[in-house]
SEKOL-318518 format. One record per residue (C-alpha): z, x, y; residue number from 1; chain. Coordinates in nm, 3 decimals. Layout:
! residues N
PT        w        u        v  resi  chain
PT        Z        X        Y   NUM      A
...
***
This chain:
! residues 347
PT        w        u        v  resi  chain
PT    0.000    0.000    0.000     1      A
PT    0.038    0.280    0.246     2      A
PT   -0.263    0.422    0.190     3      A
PT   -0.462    0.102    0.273     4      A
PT   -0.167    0.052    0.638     5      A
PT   -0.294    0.397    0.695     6      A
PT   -0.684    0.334    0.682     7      A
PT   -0.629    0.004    0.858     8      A
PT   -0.473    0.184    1.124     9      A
PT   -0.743    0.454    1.189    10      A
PT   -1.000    0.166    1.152    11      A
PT   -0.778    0.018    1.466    12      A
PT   -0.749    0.371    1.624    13      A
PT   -1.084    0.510    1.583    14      A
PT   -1.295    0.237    1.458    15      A
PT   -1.399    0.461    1.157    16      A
PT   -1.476    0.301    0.827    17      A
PT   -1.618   -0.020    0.742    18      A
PT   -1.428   -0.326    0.807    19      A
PT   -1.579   -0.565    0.506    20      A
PT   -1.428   -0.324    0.256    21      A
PT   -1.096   -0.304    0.440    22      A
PT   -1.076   -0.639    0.428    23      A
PT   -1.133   -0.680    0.081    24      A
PT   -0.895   -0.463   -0.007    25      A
PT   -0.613   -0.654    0.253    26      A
PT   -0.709   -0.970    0.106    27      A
PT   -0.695   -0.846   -0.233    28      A
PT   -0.326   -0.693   -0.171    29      A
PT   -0.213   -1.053    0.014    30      A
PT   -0.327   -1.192   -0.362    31      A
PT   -0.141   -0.943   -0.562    32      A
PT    0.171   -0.877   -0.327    33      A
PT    0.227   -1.236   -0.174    34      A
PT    0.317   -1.475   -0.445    35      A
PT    0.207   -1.746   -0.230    36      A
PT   -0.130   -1.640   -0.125    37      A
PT   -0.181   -1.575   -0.514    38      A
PT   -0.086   -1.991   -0.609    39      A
PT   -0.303   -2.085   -0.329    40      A
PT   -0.657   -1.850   -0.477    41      A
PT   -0.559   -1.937   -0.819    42      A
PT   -0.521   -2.316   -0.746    43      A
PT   -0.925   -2.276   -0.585    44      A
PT   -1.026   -2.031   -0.873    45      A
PT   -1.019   -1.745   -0.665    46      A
PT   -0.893   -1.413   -0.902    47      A
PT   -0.872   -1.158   -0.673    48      A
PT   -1.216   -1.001   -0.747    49      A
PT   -1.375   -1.315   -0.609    50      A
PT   -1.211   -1.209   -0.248    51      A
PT   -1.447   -0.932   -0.175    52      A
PT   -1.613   -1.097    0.115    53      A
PT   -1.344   -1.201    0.372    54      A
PT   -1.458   -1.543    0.462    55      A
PT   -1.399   -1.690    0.144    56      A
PT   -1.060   -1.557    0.150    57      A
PT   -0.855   -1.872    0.166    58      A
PT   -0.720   -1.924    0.529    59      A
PT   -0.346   -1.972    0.525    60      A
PT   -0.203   -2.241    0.812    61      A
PT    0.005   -2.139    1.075    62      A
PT    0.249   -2.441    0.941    63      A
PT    0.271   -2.279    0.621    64      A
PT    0.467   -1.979    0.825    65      A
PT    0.759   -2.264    0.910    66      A
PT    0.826   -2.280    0.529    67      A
PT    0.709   -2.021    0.298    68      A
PT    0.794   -1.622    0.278    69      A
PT    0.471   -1.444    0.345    70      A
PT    0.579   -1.112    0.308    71      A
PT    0.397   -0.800    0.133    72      A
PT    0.637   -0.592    0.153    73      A
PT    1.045   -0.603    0.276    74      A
PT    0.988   -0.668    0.598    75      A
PT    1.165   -0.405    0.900    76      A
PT    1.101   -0.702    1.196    77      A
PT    1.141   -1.070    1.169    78      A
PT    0.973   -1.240    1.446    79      A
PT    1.026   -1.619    1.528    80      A
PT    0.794   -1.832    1.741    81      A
PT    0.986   -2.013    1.988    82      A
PT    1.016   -2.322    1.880    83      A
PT    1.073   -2.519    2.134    84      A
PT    0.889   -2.870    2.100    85      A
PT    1.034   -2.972    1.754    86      A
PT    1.347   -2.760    1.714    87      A
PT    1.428   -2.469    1.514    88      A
PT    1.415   -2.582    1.228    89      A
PT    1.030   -2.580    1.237    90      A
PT    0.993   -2.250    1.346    91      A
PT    0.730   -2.013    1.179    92      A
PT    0.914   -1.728    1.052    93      A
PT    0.640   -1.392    1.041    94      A
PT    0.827   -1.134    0.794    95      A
PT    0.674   -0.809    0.939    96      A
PT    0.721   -0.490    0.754    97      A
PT    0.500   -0.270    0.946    98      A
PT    0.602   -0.267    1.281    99      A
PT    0.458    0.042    1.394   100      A
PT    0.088   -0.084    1.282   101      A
PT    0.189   -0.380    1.570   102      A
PT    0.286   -0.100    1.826   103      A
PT   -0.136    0.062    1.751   104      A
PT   -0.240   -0.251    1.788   105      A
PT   -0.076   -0.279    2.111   106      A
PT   -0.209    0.045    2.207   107      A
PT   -0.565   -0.011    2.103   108      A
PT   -0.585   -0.314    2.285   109      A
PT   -0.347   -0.414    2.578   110      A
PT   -0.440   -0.085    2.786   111      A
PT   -0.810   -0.155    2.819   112      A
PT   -0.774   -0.495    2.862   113      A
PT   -0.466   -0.529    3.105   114      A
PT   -0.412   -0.173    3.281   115      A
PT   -0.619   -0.056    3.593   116      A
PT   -0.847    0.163    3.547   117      A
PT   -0.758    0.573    3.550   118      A
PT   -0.380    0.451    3.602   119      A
PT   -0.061    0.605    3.434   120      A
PT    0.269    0.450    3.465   121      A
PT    0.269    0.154    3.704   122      A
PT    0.571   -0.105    3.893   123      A
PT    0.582   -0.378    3.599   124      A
PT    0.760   -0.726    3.700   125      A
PT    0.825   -0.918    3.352   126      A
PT    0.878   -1.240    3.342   127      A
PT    0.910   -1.265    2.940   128      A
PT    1.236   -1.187    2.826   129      A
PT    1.324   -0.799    2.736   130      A
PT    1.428   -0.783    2.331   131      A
PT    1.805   -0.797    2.421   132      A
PT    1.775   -1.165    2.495   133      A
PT    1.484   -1.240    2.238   134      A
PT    1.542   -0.994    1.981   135      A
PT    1.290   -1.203    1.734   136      A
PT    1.014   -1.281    1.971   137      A
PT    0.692   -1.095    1.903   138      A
PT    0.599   -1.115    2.244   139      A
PT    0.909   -0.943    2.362   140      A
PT    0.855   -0.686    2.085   141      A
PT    0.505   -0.603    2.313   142      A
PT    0.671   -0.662    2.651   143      A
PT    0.899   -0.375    2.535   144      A
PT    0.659   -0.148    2.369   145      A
PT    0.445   -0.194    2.715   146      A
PT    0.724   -0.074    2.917   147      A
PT    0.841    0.197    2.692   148      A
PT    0.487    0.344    2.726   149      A
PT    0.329    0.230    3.084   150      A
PT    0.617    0.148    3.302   151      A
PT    0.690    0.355    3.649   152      A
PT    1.042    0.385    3.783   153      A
PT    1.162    0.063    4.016   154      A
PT    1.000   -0.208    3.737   155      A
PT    1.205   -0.497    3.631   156      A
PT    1.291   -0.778    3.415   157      A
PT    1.364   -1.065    3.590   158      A
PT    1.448   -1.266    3.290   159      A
PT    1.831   -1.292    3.248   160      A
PT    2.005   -1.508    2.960   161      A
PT    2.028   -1.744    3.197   162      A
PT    1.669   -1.771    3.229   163      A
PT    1.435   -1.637    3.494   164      A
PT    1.587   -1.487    3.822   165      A
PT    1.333   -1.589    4.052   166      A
PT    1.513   -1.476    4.369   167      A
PT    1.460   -1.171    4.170   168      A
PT    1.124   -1.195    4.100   169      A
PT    0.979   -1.281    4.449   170      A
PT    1.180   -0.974    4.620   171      A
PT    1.044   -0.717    4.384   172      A
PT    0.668   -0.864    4.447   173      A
PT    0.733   -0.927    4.850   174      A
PT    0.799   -0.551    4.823   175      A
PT    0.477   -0.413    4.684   176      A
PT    0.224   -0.584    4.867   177      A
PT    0.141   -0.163    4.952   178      A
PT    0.105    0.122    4.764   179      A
PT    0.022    0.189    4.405   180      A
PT   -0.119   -0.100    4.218   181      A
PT    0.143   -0.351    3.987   182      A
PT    0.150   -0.524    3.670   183      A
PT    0.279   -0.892    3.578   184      A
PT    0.385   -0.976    3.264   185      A
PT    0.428   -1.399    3.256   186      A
PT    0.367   -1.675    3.046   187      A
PT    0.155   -1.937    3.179   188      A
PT    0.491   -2.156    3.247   189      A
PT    0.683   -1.861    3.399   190      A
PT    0.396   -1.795    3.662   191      A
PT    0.371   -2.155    3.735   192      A
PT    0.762   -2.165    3.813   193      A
PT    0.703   -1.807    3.996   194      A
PT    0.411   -1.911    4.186   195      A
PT    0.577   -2.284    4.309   196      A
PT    0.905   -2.037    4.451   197      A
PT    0.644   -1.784    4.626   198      A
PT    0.441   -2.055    4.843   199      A
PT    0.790   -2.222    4.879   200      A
PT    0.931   -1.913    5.072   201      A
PT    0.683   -1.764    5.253   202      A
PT    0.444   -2.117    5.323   203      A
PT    0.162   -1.897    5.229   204      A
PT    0.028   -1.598    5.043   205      A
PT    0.127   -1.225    4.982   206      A
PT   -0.140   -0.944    4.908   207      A
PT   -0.118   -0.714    4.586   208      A
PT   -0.230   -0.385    4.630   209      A
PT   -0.591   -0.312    4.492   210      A
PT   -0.618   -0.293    4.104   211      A
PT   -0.286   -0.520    4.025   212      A
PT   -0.320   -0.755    3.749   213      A
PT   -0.189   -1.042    3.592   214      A
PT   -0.135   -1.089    3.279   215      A
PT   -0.048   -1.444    3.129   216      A
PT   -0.041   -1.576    2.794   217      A
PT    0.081   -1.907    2.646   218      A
PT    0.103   -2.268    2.763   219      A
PT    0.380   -2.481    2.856   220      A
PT    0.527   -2.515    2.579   221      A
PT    0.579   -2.868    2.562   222      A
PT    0.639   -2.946    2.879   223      A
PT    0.456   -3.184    3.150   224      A
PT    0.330   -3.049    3.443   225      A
PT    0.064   -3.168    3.701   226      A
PT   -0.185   -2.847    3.662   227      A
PT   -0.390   -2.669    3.368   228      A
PT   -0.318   -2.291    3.290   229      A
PT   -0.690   -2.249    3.406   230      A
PT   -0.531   -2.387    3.790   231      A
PT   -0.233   -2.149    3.761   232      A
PT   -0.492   -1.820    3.700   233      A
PT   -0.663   -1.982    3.995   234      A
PT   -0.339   -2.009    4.165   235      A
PT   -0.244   -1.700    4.085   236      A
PT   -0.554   -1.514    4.243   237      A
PT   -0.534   -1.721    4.590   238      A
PT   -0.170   -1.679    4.633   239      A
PT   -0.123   -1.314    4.497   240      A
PT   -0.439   -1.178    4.668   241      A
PT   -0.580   -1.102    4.392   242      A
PT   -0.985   -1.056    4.272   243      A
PT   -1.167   -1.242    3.983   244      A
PT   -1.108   -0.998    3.717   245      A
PT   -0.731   -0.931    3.776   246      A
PT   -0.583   -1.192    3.572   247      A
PT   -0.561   -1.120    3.249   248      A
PT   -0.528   -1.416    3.017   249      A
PT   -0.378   -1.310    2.655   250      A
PT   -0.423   -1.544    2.316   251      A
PT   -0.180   -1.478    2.012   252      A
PT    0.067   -1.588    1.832   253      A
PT    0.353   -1.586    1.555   254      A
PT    0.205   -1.536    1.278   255      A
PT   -0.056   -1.307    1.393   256      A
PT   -0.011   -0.938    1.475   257      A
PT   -0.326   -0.841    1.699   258      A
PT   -0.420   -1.059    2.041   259      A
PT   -0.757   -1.153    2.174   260      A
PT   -0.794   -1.104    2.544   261      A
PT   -1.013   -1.263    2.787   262      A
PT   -1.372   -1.120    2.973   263      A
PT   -1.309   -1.020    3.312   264      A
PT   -1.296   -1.283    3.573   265      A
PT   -1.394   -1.563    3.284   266      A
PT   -1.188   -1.800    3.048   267      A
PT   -1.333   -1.645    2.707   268      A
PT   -1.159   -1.463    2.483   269      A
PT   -1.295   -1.159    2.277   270      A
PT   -1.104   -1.044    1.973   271      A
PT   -1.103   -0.646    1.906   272      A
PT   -1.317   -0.548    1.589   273      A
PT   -1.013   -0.549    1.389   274      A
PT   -0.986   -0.898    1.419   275      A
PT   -1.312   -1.162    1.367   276      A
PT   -1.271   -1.535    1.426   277      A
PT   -1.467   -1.842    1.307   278      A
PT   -1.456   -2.226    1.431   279      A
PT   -1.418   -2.439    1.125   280      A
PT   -1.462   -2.797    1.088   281      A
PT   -1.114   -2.936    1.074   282      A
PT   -1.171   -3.146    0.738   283      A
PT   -1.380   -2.926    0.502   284      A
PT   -1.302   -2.591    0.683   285      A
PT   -1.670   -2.533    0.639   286      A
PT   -1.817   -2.254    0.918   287      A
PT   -1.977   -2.490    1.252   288      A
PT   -2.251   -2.377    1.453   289      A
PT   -2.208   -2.231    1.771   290      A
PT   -2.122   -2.454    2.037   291      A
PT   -1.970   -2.683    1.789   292      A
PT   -1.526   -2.724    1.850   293      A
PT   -1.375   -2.674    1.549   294      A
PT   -1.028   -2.525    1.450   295      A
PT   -1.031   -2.152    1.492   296      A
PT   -0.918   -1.884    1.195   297      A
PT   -0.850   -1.533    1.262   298      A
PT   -0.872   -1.248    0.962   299      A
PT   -0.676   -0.981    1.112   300      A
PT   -0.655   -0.653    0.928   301      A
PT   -0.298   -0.589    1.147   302      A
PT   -0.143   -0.894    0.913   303      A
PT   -0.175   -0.696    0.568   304      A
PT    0.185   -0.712    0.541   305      A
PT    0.160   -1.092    0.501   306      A
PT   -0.148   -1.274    0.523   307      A
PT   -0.474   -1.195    0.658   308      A
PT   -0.656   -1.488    0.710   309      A
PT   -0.451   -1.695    0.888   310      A
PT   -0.580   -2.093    1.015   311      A
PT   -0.460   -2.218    1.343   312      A
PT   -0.399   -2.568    1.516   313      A
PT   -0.590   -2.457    1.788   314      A
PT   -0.940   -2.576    1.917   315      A
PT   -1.201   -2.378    2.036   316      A
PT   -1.577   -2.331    2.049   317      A
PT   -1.794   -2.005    1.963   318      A
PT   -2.004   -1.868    2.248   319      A
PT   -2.162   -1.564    2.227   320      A
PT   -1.925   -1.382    2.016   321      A
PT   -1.628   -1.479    2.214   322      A
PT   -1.460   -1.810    2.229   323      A
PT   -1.299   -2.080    2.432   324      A
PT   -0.991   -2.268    2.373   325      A
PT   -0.962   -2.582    2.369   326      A
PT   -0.613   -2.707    2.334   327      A
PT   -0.413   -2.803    2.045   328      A
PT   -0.558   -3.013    1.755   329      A
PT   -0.413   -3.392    1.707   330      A
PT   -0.262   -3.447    1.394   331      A
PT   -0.577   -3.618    1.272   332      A
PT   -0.787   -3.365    1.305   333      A
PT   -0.563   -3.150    1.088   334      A
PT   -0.655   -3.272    0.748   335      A
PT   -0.778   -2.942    0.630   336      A
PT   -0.460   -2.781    0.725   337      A
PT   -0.256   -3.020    0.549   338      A
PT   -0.454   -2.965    0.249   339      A
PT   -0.394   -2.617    0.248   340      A
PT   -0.087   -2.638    0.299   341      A
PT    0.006   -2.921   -0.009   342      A
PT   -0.154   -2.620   -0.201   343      A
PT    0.015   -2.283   -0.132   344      A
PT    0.350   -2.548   -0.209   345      A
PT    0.463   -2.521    0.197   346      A
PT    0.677   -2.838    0.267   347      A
***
């Protein structure tokens, strides 16, 4: 099993080697290391010679991560989505025993997408909570890793256990409108509450220095508000001073270890080579065309130490090799999930 972390891992690093045989072999270990994964190819007649061609690798749902134990190996993090809309209880649970393959992922990707270019360390403002306060979030695993590795003296958290300090937050930005350029780190709810205190105080708009970005990931997590996260980018831009390509907009999740990041100054999101997606149809999880919505899947080599292929509740649409989200599926449009799910045995 090392041996195959390691060559998934220079695959990430270098892009060496030839990702249809990497993930044969990762979908070939998920059948003989995650019990699982093994009922669910055995139920469709899959032995694990059939899974040499990654799309017929069965996709796992994310709901099956609320119930089940997808674990290759013991697992050295435990990360927990939040859980917020129906309790935690119904939490997805990602056993994760190769951390350090999460922190090259980070690397390969977050840099290039998030970072101006030719900087070193940089101010960073977070608004996601630092790992003392959310020791099991994955995103606060890469909020942390970020600053460990890109962070400049004077950056903060403004995320306390009380929840986010936004006196805090709006000092620390009111004094960098000069100088070297800044990084925020927000979920799309965060920089909505963020952006309502700003134009609150001042009755109008601040300027970032050149090159500062934005980056913003999530929704709102359940809760109702009069705007769309495409308004708060929008938002953001206007009120930060800000140009097209500065906010970042970031799309993962749980039960997946690698992120796909959107195309500068647009709403699509590319996934790095490490990670293909496809739009399936939400009742035979047959491939659509392009242009068609459909439920997007993700095989991400980063996931070997649980489950490659991994099914979301998420709609989107293929377009030109990136895609566009969509929003959550309804529960009737999640029939092939369910499906799945009755199969691998998740409750």
């Amino acid at each position: 099993m090392t041996t195959l972390v390691q060559r998934i891992e220079a695959f990430i690093v270098t892009g060496h080697g030839d990702f249809d045989e990497l993930a044969a072999a990762a979908a070939r270990s998920g059948y003989e290391r995650v019990e699982p994964y093994r009922r669910l190819c055995d139920r469709r007649g899959l032995g694990a010679d059939a899974l040499e061609d990654w799309r017929l690798a069965p996709a796992v749902p994310t709901s099956a991560f609320k119930s089940l134990r997808l674990a290759a190996d013991e697992p050295r993090e435990i990360f927990r989505s939040s859980g917020t809309t129906r309790g935690a209880e119904r939490r997805s649970v990602h056993y994760h025993p190769y951390p350090d393959l999460y922190r090259t992922v980070i690397d390969a990707s977050f840099a290039g997408a998030c970072l101006p270019a030719g900087t070193g360390r940089l101010p960073i403002l977070s608004l996601i909570p630092d790992r003392a306060i959310a020791a099991d979030s994955s995103l606060s695993f890469m909020a942390a890793h970020v600053f460990e590795n890109h962070a400049a003296p004077g950056s903060a958290w403004a995320v306390q256990d009380a929840g986010i300090d936004l006196d805090l937050a709006c000092r620390w930005l009111r004094a960098r409108t000069e100088g070297e350029p800044v990084l925020v780190l927000a979920t799309a709810l965060a920089l909505v509450l963020l952006l309502d205190r700003l134009e609150g105080e001042t009755g109008g708009r601040i300027r970032l220095p050149p090159g500062s970005r934005v980056f913003e990931t999530g929704g709102f997590k359940g809760r109702s508000l009069e705007t769309t996260p495409e308004a708060v980018r929008r938002h953001a831009r206007t009120l930060l001073g800000l140009d097209a390509e500065a906010v970042v907009r970031e799309y993962g999740m749980t039960e997946l270890t690698s992120q796909a990041y959107s195309r500068p100054g647009g709403e699509r999101l590319r996934t790095p080579p490490w990670m293909p997606f496809r739009v399936l149809d939400p009742a035979t999880l047959e491939e659509v065309e392009e242009g068609e919505t459909g439920l997007l899947a993700f095989f991400d080599l980063a996931n070997v130490g649980s489950v490659c292929h991994v099914l979301t509740e998420d709609l989107g649409v293929r377009e030109d090799g990136t895609f566009r989200l969509l929003g959550r599926a309804s529960g009737a449009e999640l029939r092939g999930c369910s499906l799945t799910a009755e199969e691998l045995g998740a409750a």
